[in-house]
N, C-alpha and C positions, 0 to 999 in steps of 0.2 A: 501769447494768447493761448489759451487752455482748450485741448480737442475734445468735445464732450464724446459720449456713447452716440447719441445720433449720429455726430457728425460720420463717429468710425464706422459704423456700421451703414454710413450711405457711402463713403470711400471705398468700401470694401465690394461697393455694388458695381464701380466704375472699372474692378481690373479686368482685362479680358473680355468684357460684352460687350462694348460699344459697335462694335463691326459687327458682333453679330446680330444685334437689335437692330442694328441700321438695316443689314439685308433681311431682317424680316418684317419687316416695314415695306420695302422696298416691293418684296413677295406679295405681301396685303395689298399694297396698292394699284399692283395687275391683274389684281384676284384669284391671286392661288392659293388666298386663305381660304377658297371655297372649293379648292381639291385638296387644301393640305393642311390642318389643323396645326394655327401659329399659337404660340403661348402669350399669356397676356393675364393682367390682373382685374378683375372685376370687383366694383363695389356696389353691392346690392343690398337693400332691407327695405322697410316700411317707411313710409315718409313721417318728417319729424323724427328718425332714430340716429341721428349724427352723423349721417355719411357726411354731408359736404366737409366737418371738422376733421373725419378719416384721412376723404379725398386730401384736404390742404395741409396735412399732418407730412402726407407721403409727399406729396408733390411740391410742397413749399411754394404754392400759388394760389391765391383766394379768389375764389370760388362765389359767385352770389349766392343767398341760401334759401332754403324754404320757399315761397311763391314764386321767387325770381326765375328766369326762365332757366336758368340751367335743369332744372327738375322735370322739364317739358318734355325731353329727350336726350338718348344716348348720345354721350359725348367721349369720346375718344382721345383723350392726352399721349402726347407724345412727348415724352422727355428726353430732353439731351443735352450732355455737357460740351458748349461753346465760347471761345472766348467772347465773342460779341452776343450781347443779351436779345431776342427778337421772338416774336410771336408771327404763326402763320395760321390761316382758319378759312377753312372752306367746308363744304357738306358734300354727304354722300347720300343719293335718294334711299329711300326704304322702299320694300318690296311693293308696299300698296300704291306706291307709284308706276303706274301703267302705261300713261301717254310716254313715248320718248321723246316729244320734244321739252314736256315738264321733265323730262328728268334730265338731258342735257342743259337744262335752262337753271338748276340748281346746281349741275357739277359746276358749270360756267360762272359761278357767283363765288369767287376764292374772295376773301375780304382784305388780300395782301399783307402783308409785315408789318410788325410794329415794334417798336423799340421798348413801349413801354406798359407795365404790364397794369398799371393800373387802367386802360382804357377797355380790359375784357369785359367788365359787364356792359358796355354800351356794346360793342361787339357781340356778343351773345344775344340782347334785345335785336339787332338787327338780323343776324341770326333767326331768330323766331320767327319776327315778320315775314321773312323771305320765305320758311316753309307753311307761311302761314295760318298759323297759330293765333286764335285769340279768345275768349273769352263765350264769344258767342258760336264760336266753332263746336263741331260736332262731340269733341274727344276732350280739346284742351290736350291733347298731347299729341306726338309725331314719332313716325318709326324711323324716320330719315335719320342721320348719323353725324351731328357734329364733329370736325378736326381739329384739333388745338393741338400745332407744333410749338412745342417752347424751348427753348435755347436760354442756355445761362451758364456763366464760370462756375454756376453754385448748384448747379443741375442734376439732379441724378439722373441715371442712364435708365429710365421704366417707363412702359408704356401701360396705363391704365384704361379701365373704362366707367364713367360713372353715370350707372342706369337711373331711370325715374324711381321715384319711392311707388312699393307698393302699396295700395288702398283698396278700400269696399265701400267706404258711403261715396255717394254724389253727389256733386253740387253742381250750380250754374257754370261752373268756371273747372269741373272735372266733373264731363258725365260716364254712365257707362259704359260706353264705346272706350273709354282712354282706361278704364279698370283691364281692358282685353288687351291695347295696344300695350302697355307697362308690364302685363303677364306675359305676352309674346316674347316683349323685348329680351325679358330677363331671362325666360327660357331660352332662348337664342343662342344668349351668350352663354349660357351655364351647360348647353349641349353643347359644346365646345372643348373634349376630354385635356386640349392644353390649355385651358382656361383655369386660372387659380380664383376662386370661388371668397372674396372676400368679405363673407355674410355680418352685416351688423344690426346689431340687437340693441335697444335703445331700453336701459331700465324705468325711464319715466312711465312706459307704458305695459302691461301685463305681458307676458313672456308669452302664453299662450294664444294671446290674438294677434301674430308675429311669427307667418309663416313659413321666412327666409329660408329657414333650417331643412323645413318640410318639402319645399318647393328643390333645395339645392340635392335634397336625399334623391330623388328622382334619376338625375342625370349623375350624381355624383355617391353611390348606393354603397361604396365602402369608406364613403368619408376619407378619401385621400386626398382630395385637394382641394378641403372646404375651410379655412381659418373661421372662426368665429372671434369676432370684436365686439365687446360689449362696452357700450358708452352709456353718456349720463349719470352715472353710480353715485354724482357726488348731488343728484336728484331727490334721491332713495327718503323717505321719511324712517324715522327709529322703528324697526321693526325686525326682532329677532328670524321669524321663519321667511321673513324676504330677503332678508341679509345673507342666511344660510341656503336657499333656494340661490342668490346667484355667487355664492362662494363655492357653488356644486357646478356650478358651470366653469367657473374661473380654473378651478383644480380639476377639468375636463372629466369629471365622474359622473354627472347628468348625463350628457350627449357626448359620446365620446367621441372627437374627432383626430384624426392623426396628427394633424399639425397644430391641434392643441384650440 
């Protein structure tokens, strides 16, 4: 059986780290991410610009996409390579949570292990209910922090995080309040100097109303640990000066970032 490039290049991610992502995992979950800046990967951009295809690219776990609730709030993947395949999810309150018995009342809501990984989207709708989330709600979206531990022999050893898309119009089902909670969020994570910045840019829609880039310069101002990912290309209609507009990106000459 033939080892492709991915595969090497997620093998290569397994030597040497697993102990130490475990303890710092371990660190985050006492909360000394909040005296001590842990490292971690973020995926952030505008909603509709391909993150969840990024997200399940890296993580080799699908993801529900577009409306489905995963877009509702940050959610936090933990990966880890074990021989027995299992899933574990529970929530962590967001700040605008004030009462402490609601916010011991969602730590207390772990959803237990699963074997199998096809049952995450039902899991995540439950999920949403519980921080209640819906439609007629204020925001349509939640600062609270889904967990998703997954375990697998095929697993890479990374911990992601995959933020809401950001937006500007509103609707009945995302009002303004949730345009502030998605801007928070992202800021959050991207103020976080060991956070790798995984900004993606979706070609289907104009480069310039797509302020992932703008937003990550903020916190991250020499572009050291900002990747850009640009999806959708094969979107693109026949067009010489759009083609070369993101062949300027591509060959990191537009916006220059360190890690390309």
């Amino acid at each position: 059986m033939s080892v492709t490039a991915e595969d090497k290049a997620l093998n290569q991610l397994q030597q040497e780290q697993s102990k130490l992502l475990d303890k710092i995992d371990e660190l985050r979950a006492i909360g000394i991410g909040g005296l001590v800046e842990l490292p971690q990967l973020i995926v952030c951009g505008t909603q509709s610009s391909g993150k969840s295809s990024v997200l399940e690219a890296i993580s080799r776990v699908r993801f529900p996409a577009k409306k489905n609730i995963c877009t509702r709030f940050a959610t936090e993947v933990i990966l880890r390579r074990n021989p027995s395949p299992k899933i574990k999810i529970f929530i962590e309150p967001g700040p605008s949570r004030k009462d402490e018995q609601e916010r011991q009342n969602l730590r207390s809501y772990a959803l237990g292990e699963f074997a199998n990984g096809n049952d995450l989207p039902a899991l995540l709708k439950r999920a949403k209910e519980r921080m209640g989330i819906t439609e007629s709600s204020d925001s349509g979206f939640s600062d609270d922090v889904l967990k998703v531990e997954i375990s697998g022999p095929g697993k890479p050893e990374l911990t992601l995080v995959d933020l809401p898309g950001l937006y500007t119009s509103t609707s009945k089902a995302q009002g303004p309040q949730g345009i502030k909670i998605v801007r928070e969020l992202t800021e959050r994570y991207m103020r976080n100097s060991r956070s790798i910045i995984l900004a993606v840019i979706g070609a289907r829609s104009e480069y310039h109303v797509q302020d992932v880039l703008n937003i990550a310069e903020q916190f991250d101002p020499s572009r050291e640990r900002t990747l850009g990912i640009i999806t959708q290309l094969d979107t693109l209609e026949p067009d010489p000066e759009v083609e070369q507009a993101y062949l300027q990106f591509l060959k990191n000459e537009d916006i220059r970032l360190q890690l390309g």
